[in-house]
N, C-alpha and C positions, 0 to 999 in steps of 0.2 A: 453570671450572664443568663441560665438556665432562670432561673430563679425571676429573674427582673421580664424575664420573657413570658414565662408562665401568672406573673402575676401581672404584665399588660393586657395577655389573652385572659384572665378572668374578670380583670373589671373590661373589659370590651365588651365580653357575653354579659357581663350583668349590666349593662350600660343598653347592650339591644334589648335585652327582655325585657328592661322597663321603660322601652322608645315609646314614645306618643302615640297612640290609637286612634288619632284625629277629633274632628267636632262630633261632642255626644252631650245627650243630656240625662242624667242618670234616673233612669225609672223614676224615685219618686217624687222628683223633679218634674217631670213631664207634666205639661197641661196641653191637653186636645184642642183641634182646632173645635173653634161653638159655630154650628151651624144655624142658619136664619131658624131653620123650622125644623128645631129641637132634635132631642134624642133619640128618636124614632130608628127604626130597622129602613135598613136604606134596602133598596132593590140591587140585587147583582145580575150577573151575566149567569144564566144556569136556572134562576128559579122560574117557575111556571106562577106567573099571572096571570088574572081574570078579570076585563075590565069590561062593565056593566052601566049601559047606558039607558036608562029609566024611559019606558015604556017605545023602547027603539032597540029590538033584536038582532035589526041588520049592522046595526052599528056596535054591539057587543063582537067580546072577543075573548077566545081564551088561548091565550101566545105564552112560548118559553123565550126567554130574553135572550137575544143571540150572543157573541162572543164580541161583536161590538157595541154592545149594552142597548139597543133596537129591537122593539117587538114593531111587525107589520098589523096598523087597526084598519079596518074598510074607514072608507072616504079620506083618514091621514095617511096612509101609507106607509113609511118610517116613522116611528116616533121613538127620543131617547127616551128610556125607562129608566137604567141603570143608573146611582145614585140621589134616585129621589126615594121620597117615603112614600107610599101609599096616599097618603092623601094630598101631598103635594101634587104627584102625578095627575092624581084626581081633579084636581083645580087647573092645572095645564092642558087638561081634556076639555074641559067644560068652557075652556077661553076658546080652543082652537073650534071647537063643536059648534058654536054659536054661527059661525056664516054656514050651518045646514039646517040647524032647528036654534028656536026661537031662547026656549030656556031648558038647557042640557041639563041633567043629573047623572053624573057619572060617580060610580064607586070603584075601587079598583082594592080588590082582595088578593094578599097572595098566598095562593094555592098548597106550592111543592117549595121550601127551598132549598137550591143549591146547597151539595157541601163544600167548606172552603179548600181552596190550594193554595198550601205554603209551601215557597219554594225555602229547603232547610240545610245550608250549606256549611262549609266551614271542617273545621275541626269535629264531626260528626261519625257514626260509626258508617251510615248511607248516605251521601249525599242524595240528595234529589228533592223531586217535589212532592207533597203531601196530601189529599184529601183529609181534613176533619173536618170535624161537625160545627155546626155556628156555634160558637162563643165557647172555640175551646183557648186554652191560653199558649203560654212559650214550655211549659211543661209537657205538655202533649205532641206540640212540635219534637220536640228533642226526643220521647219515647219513640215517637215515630220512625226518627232517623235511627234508629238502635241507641242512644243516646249520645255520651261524650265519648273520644278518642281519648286516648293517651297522651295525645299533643296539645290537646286543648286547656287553655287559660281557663278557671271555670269564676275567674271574676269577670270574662270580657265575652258576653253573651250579649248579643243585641239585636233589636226589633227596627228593622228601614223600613218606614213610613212616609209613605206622602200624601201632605195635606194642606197647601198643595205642593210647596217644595221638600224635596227631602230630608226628613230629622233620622237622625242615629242614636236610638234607645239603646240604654246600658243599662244590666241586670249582672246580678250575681247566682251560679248555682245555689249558695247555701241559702237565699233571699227565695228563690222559688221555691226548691224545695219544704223551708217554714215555714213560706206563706209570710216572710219580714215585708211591714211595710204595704208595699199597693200591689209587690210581686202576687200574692196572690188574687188580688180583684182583676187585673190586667187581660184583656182577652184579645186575640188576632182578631185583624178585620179582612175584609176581601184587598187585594195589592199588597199585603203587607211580608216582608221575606225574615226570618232567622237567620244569622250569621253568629256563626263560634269562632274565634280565633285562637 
């Protein structure tokens, strides 16, 4: 009876450790959402913009993007900045500019940017959230948080991403750490969280 007991409790535990981890699509699986206007470095919330409206100084501006992705320009007032590119922004000025002067040239450079926050949860030695640098990857995440616990799966490592709904990226420790595959071209964007399980 012992026996028959002991051996329901172990296929039960090996039945949950290998339970479903939900919708994921595995690293090198993934393909990014393609935006109209290309590959370009999107603006975030944090970086310090300058945008430069040709032979008009009242109407130049040098704004840091606030935390609802908004720089205040003279004569627009609010305008989103955060996830456009540089020169998209720049063509979104020169539409709106047109009812004060006749033919705008606007440039919009940016300055300072933001470092990113990943928020780096999970099976981790710290939870919390993270400043790195742009275009650091899920390795640096995980250095950050002191790395892997004890408890953690080190197949079930994943990147939540929305673009615009949310996808659940799956990576593996030994995948990162080789560089297997795309694991190491792969880099955090601004929104984007780690999770270890």
């Amino acid at each position: 009876m012992n026996l028959a007991r002991c051996v329901l409790v172990s296929a039960v535990a090996g039945a949950l450790s290998c339970a479903a981890v939900g919708p994921y699509v595995w690293l090198d699986d993934y393909k990014p959402a393609v935006s109209a206007d290309g590959d370009g470095y999107r603006i975030a919330s944090g970086d310090l913009i300058q945008v430069r409206v040709y032979n008009q100084e009242g109407m130049s501006a040098r704004e840091r993007v606030r935390q609802d992705g908004k720089v205040s320009l003279p004569f627009l007032r609010d305008v989103q900045a955060a996830g456009f590119t540089p020169s998209a922004l720049a063509e979104q000025l020169q539409s709106r500019l047109k009812d004060y002067i006749n033919v705008p040239v606007v440039n919009v450079v940016i300055e300072e940017v933001h470092q990113l926050a990943v928020p780096v949860l999970g099976e981790v030695t710290r939870p919390g959230k993270y400043s790195l640098e742009r275009g650091a990857g899920i390795l640096e995440a995980l250095a950050a948080a002191g790395g892997l616990n004890d408890f953690a799966h080190r197949d079930r490592i994943f990147v939540l991403r929305r673009q615009p709904k949310l996808v659940r990226i799956r990576t593996t420790y030994e995948a990162l750490s080789h560089g297997n595959g795309l694991a190491g071209d792969f880099r955090l964007v601004p929104g984007d969280a780690v999770v270890v399980e």
